[in-house]
Residue, then its C-alpha position, 0 to 999 in steps of 0.5 A: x565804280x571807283x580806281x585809285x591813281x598814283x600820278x607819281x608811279x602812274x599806277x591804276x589800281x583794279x576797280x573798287x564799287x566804293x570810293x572807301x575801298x579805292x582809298x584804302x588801296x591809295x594808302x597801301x600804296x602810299x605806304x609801301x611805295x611813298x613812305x606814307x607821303x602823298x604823290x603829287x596828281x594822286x586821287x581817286x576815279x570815279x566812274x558813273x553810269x556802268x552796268x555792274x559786273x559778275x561780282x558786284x551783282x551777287x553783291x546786290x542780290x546778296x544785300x536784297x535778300x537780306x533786306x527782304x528777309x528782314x522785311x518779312x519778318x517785321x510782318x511776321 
């Protein structure tokens, strides 16, 4: 899990399962808020070793089935 956090505005963005995600946020926010300058103390979160949540897990059943269909059907 990753947030961004403006240490200028103190805002925390919601929750991103990539880092890539929470960085696009970041330079959302730096646009729109900073004028494209990056504040001082800004940088991304990461958070290790949570369980995750409701969305993230169809998410990864999501992944799984397709890499299972697409296992079964090299053997096919």
């Amino acid at each position: 899990m990753h947030q961004y956090e403006c240490g200028n505005c103190g805002l925390r963005s919601g929750k991103y399962l990539t880092r890539f995600g929470a960085e696009r946020y970041g330079k959302g926010h730096r646009d729109k808020k900073h004028g494209g300058m990056f504040p001082i103390n800004e940088g991304i979160l990461t958070y290790s070793g949570q369980a995750p949540q409701a969305g993230e897990w169809r998410t990864i059943v999501l992944v799984a089935a397709i890499l299972l269909i697409g296992l079964a059907s090299k053997l096919v």
